[in-house]
Backbone as a chain_set.jsonl record, in Angstrom:
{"seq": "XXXXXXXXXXXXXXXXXXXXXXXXXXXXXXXXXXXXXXXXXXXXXXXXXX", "coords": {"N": [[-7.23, 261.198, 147.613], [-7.712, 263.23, 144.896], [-9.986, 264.778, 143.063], [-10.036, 265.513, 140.648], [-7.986, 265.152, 139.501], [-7.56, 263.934, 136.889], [-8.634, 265.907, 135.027], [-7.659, 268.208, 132.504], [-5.438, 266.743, 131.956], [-3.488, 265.255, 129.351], [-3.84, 262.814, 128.457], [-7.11, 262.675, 128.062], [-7.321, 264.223, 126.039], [-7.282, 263.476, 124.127], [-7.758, 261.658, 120.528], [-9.485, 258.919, 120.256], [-7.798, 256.136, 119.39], [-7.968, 253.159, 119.062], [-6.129, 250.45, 120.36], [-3.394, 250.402, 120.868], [-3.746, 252.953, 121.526], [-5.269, 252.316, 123.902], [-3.051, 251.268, 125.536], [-1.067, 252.947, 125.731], [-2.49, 254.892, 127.339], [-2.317, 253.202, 129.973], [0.169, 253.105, 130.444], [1.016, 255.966, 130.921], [-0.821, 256.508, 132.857], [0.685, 254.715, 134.972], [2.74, 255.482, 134.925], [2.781, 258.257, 135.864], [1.291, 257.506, 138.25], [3.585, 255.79, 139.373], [5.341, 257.885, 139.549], [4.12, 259.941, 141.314], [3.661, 258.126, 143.603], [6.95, 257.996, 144.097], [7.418, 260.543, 144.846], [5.493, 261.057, 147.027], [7.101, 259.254, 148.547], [9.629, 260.119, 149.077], [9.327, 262.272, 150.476], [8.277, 261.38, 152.849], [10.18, 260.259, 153.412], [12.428, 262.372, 153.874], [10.657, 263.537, 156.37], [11.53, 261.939, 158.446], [13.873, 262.133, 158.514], [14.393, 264.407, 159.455]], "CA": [[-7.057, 261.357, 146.159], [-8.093, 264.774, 144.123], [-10.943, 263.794, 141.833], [-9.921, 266.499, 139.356], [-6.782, 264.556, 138.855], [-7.61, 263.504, 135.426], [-8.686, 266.912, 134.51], [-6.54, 268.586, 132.522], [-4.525, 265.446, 131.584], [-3.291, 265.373, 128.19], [-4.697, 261.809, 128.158], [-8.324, 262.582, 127.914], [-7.584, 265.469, 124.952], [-6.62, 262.989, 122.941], [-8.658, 261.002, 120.2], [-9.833, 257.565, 120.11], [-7.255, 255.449, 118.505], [-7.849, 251.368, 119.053], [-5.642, 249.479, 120.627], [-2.502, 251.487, 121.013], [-3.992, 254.223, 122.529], [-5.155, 251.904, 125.592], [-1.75, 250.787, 126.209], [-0.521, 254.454, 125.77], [-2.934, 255.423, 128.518], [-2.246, 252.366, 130.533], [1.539, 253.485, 130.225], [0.936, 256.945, 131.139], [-0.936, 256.223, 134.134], [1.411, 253.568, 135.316], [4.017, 256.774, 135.01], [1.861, 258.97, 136.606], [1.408, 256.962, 139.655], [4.866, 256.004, 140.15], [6.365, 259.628, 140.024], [3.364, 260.565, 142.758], [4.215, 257.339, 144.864], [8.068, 258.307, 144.627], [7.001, 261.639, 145.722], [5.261, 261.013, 148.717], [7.968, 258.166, 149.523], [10.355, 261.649, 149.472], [8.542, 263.367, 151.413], [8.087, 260.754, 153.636], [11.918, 260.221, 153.879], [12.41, 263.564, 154.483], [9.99, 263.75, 157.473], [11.982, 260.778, 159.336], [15.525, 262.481, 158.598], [14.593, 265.678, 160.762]], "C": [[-8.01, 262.441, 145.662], [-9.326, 263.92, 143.259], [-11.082, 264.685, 140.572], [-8.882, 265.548, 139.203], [-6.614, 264.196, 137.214], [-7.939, 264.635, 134.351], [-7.528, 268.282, 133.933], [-5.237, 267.678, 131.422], [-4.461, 265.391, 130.357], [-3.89, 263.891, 127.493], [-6.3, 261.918, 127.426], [-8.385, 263.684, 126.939], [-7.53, 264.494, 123.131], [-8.005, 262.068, 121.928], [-8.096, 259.828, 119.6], [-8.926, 256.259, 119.381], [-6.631, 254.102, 118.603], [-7.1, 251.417, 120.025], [-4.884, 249.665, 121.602], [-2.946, 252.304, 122.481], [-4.876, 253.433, 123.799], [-3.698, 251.604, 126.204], [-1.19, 252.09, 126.739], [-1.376, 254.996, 126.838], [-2.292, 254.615, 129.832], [-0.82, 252.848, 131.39], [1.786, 254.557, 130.99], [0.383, 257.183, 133.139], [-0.007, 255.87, 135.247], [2.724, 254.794, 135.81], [3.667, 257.635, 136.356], [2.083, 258.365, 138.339], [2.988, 256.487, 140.354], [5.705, 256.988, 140.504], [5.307, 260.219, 141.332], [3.639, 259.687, 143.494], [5.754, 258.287, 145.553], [8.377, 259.585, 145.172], [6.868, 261.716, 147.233], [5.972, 260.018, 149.65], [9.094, 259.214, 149.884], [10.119, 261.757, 150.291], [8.579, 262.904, 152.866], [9.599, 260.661, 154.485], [12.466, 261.414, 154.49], [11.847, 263.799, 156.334], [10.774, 263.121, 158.818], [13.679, 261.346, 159.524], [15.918, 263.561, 159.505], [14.476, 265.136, 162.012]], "O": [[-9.15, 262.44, 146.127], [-9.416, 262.727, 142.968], [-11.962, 264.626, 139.713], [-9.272, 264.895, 138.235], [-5.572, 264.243, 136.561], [-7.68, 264.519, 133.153], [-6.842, 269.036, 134.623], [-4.495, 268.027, 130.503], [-5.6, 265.485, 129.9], [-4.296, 263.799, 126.334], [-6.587, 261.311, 126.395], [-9.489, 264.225, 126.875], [-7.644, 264.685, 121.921], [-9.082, 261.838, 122.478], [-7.094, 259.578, 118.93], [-9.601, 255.403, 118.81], [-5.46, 253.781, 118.401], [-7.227, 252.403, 120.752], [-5.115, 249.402, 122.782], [-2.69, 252.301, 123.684], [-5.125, 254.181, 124.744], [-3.438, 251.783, 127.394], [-0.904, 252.299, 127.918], [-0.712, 255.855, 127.418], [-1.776, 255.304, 130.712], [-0.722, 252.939, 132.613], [2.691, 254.425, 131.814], [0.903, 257.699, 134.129], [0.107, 256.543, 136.272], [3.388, 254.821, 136.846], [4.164, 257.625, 137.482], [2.815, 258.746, 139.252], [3.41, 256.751, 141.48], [6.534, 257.041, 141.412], [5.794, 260.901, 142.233], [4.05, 260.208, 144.531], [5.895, 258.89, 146.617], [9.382, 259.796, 145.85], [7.554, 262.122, 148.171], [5.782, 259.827, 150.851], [9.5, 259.163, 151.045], [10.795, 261.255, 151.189], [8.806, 263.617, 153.844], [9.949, 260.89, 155.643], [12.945, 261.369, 155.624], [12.571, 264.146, 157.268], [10.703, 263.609, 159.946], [14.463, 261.041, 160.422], [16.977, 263.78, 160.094], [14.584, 265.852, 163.007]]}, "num_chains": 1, "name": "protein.A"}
C-alpha cells in the first residue's frame, strides 16, 4: 500500500462538517477500496486466462 494514497484526495480538501461529513468519508473510502479491490481482482483474472 502507497502511503501517499490519501494525498491528493478530494476528501482531505474538504472542511469539517459534523456528522455527515464522516459518513461521506466513510462512503468514499468504502468506494475507493472496492474499485482498487475489483481492479486487482481484474488483473488477477486476466493473469490466469493467458
Amino acid at each position: 500500500v502507497k502511503s501517499d494514497t490519501f494525498q491528493g484526495n478530494p476528501i482531505s480538501k474538504r472542511i469539517f462538517r459534523g456528522e455527515n461529513y464522516c459518513r461521506e468519508i466513510i462512503a468514499e473510502l468504502i468506494e475507493q477500496h472496492l474499485r482498487e479491490t475489483l481492479r486487482l481482482n481484474q488483473q488477477e483474472n486476466k493473469k490466469h486466462q493467458q
